[in-house]
C-alpha positions as a Markdown table, in Angstrom:
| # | Residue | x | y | z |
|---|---|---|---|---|
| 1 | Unk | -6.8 | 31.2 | -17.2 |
| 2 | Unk | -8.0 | 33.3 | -14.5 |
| 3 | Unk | -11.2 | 32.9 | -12.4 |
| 4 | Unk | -12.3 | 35.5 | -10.0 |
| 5 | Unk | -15.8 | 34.5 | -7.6 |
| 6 | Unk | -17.5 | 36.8 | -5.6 |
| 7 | Unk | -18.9 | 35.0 | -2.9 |
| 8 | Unk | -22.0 | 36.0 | -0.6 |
| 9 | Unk | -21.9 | 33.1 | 2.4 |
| 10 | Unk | -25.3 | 34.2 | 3.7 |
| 11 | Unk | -26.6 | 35.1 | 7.1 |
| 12 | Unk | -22.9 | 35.5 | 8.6 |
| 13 | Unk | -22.6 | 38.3 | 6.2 |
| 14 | Unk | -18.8 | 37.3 | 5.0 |
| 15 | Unk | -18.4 | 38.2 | 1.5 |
| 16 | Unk | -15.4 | 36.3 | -0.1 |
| 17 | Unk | -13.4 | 37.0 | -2.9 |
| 18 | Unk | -11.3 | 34.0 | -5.0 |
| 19 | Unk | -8.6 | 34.6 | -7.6 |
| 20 | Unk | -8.2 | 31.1 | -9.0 |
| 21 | Unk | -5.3 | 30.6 | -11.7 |
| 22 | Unk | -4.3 | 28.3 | -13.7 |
| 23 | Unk | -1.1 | 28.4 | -16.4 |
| 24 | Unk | -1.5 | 24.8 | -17.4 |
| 25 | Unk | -5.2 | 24.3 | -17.6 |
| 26 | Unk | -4.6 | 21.6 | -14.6 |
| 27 | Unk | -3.0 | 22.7 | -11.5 |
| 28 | Unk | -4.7 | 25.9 | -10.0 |
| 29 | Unk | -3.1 | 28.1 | -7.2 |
| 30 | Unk | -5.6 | 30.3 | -5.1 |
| 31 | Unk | -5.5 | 33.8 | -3.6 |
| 32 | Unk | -8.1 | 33.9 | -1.4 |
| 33 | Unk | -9.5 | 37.8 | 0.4 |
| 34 | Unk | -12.1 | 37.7 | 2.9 |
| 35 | Unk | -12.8 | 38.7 | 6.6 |
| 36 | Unk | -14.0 | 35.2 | 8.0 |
| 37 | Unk | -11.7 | 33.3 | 10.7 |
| 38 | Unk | -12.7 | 30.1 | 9.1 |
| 39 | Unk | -12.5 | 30.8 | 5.3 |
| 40 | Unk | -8.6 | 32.1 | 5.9 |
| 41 | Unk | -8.0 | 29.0 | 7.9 |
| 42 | Unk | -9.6 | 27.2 | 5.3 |
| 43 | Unk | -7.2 | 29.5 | 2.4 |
| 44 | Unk | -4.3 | 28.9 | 4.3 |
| 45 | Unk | -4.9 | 25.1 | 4.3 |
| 46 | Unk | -4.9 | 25.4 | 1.0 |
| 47 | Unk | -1.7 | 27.8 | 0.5 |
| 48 | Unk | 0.2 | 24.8 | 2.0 |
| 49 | Unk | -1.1 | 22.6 | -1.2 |
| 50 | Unk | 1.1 | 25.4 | -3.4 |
| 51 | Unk | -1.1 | 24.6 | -6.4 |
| 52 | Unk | -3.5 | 22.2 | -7.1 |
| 53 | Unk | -4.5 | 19.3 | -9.7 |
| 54 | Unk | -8.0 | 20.0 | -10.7 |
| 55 | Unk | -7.7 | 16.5 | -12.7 |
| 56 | Unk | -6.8 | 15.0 | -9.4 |
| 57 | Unk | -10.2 | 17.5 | -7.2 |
| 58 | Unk | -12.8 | 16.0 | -10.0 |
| 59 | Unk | -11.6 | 12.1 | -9.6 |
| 60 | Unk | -13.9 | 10.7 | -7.7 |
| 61 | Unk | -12.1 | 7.5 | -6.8 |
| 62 | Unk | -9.4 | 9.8 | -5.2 |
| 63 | Unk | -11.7 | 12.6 | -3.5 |
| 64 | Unk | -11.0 | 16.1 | -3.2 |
| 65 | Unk | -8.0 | 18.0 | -0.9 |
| 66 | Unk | -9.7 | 21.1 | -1.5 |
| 67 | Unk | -12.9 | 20.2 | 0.5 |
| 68 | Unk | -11.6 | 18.1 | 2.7 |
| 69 | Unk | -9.2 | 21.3 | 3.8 |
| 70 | Unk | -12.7 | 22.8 | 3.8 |
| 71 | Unk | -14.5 | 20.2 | 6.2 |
| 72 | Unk | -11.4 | 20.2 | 8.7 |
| 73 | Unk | -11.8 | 23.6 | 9.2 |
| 74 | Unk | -15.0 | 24.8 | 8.7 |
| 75 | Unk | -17.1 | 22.5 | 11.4 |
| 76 | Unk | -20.4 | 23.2 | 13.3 |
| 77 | Unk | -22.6 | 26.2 | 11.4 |
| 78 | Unk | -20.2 | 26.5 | 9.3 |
| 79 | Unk | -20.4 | 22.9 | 7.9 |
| 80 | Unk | -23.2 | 24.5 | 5.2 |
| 81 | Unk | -21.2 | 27.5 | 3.9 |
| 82 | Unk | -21.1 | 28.1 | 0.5 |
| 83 | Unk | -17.5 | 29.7 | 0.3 |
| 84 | Unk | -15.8 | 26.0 | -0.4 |
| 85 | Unk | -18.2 | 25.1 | -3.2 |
| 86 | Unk | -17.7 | 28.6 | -4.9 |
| 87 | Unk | -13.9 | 28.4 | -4.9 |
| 88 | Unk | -14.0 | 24.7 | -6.1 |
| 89 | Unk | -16.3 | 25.9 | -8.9 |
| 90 | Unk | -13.7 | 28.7 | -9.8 |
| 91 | Unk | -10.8 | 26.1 | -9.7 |
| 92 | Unk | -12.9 | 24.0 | -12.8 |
| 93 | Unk | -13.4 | 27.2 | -14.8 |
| 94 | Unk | -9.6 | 28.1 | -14.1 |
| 95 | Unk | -8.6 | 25.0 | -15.3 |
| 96 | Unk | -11.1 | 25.1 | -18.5 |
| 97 | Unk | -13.3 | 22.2 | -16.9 |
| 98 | Unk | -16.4 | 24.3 | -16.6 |
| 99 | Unk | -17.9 | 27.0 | -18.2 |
| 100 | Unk | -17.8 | 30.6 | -16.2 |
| 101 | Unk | -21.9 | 30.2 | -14.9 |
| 102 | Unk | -23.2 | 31.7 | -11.7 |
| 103 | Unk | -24.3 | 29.7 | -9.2 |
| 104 | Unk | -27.5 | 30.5 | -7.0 |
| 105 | Unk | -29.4 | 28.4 | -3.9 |
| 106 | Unk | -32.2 | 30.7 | -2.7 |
| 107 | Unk | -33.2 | 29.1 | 0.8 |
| 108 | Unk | -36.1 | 30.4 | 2.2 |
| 109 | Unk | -38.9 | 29.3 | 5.4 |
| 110 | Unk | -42.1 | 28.1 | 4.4 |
């Protein structure tokens, strides 16, 4: 299966685009367009995975590579973005774990 996310980071402005893929319904390669510095360090940390086991991302004995390639390079400000999330939620739906269902966090000062 084939997930594509559209992804709106917020203030920064970065829109991101993720092709998540999956031929087995468990490992997922990513192809990942977007004009950030950190989200294409952050996709080429993950091109050097090749593809990866979404069985493996969800155990939560083992932890995920996918945000952890996230947290090492996405550090300060960028700690909060929304970008790893959104690709981690496409991997699931690639890999038939989760239902295709947008995802929204409406932050506002009160």
């Amino acid at each position: 299966m084939i997930c594509k996310a559209e992804i709106e980071a917020g203030i920064c402005g970065f829109r991101t685009t993720v092709r998540a893929q999956s031929e087995d319904a468990q490992h997922v390669a990513f192809e990942v367009v977007t004009d950030c510095e950190k989200i294409l360090r952050f996709a080429s940390k993950l091109s050097t995975f090749g593809s990866i086991d979404a069985f493996e991302e969800i155990n939560p004995v083992k932890g995920s590579r996918l945000l952890e390639a996230a947290r090492s390079s996405m550090s300060g400000c960028c700690a909060g973005c929304a970008v790893p999330v959104g690709v981690f939620k496409a991997m699931q739906v690639a890999a038939g774990l989760a239902l295709p269902k947008d995802v929204h966090i409406v932050v506002t000062a009160e």
